[in-house]
N, C-alpha and C positions, 0 to 999 in steps of 0.2 A: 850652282851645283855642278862640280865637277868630277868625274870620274877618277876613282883611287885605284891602283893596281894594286898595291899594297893591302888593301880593305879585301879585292878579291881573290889573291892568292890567298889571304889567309881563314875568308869565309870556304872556300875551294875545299879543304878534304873534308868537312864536316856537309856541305852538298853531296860531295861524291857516296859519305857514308849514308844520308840521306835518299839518295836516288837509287841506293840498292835495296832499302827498306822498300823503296816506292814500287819498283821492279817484282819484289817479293811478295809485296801484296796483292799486285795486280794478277800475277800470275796464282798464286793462292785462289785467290775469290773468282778469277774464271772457271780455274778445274771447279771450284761449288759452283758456281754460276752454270756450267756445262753438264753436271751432271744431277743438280735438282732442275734444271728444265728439263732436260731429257724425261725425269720422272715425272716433272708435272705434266707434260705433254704425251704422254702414255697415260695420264686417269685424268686429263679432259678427254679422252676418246673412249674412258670405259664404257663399258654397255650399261654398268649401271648409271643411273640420272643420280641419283642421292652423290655417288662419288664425283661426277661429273659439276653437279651442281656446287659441292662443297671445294673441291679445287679450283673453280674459276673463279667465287666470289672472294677465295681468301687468297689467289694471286692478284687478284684484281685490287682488293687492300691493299699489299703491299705493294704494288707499282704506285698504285696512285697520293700514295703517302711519301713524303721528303724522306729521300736517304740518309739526312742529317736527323729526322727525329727518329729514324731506327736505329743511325749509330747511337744516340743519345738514350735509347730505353735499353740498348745492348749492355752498356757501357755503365749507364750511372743507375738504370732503373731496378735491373732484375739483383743488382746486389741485394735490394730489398727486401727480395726472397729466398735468398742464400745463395745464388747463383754468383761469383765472382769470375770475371774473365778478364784475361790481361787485353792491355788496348790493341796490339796488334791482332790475337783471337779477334776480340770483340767487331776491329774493322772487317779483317776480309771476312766473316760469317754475315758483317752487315751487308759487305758487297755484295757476294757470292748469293745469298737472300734476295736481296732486291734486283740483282740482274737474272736472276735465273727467271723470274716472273716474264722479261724481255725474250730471253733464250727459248723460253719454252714456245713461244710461237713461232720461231723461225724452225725449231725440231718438228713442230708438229704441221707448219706448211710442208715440209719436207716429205715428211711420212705420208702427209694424204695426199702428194704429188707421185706418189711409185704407184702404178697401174694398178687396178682390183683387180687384174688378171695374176699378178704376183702372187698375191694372198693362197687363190683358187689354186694356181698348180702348188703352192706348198701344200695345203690341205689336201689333196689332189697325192700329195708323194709322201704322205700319213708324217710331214714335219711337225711334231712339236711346239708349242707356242715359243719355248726359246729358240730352239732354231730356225724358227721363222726371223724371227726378228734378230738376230744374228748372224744367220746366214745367205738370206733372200732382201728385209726389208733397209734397216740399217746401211748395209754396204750399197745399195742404191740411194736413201737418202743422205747419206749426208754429204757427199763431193758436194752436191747444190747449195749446201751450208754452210759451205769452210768462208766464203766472203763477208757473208753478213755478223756469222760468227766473229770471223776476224775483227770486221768494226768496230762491235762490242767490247772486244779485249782495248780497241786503241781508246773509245771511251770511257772504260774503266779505269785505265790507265790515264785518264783527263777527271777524272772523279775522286782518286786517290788525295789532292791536297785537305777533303773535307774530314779524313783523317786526323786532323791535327787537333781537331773539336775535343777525340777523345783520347789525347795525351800522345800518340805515336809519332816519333819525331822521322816525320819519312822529308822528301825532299823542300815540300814548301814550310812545314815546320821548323824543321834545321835553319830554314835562313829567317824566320821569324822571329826564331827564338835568338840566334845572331844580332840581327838587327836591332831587336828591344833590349840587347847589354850592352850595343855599341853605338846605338842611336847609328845605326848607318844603314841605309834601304836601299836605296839607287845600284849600288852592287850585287848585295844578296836578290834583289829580287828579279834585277835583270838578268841575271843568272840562270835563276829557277827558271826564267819563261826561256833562256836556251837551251837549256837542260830539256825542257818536255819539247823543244820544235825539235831537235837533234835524236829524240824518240820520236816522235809522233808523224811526225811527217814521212821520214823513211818508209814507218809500220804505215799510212796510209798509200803511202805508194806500191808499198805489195800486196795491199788489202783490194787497190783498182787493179793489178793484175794479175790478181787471185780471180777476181771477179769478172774479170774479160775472156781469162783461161777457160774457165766451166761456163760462159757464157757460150763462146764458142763452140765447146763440145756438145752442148745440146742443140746446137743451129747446126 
């Protein structure tokens, strides 16, 4: 088995077109990912127990269920019921779904780490419940989040090839699909795994000094 240059130049713009599908989704499914944790992490804290109780058992489903069987009930199940969504829909809703379950507990360490004394002087200066959380709670928790969140994004962005399950030709599909008309693997695939260390490692390396930064500022 010998390495073809030939083979990889010419698998090369169909990755390149592929790694920006990959890029797309990732980014997609974190803003979902970032903003139904936010939410679910605001009604695990409600004062009601009925909404408390009904949000953690049905995050709790979806974490501990295979992200490959939610893209698969997304994708091939709810056509069933008239629901049809294209596969890249279909991925990042899966993503952004199953990672916000993750997200929501590092929102909500966040939030029950700002003082109770917060709360009181807003209440205290007749704030509004949005403007509490706007003005006072929010902008104190989240600098503490932006690392762990970060993680997230690089994991997701490592989650991305199981995409191909449901049709989306992002970067590990494109050389799959490659591969299986040219019977040629050893290229396309060494590729793919440079493709994500040439993401992945960088975004970890600002994710450890994201995370040294705000370490810092609270020492």
């Amino acid at each position: 088995m010998e390495w073809d240059w030939n083979v990889a130049m010419d698998v090369m713009p169909r990755l390149a077109a592929g790694l920006v599908v990959t890029v797309q989704a990732t980014f997609v499914g974190a803003f979902l990912a970032y903003v139904l944790g936010l939410f679910i992490a605001i009604l695990k804290m409600s004062r009601l127990g009925l909404v408390r109780a009904v949000t953690y058992w049905t995050s709790e489903f979806i974490r501990r269920t295979p992200l490959l069987v939610q893209l698969y009930f997304l994708f091939y199940v709810l056509p069933d019921i008239g629901i049809f969504l294209s596969p890249f829909l279909a991925g990042v809703i899966g993503l952004g779904l199953h990672f916000s379950t993750y997200t929501s507990e590092v929102f909500r360490a966040g939030i029950e780490n700002v003082p109770k004394g917060q709360w009181d002087a807003s209440r205290a200066l007749n704030y509004s419940p949005v403007q509490t959380w706007k003005f006072v709670i929010l902008p104190q928790a989240i600098p503490p989040m932006i690392p762990p969140l970060a993680n997230y994004l690089i994991v997701m962005f490592k989650e991305t090839p199981l995409l191909a399950a449901i049709t989306v030709v992002e970067l590990f599909n494109a050389a799959n699909i490659y591969s299986n008309s040219h019977y040629k693997y050893l290229e396309p695939m060494t590729l793919v795994g440079a493709f994500f260390l040439l993401v992945s490692v960088p975004s970890a390396i600002a994710a450890i000094k994201l995370e040294r930064r705000f370490s810092s500022r609270r020492t």
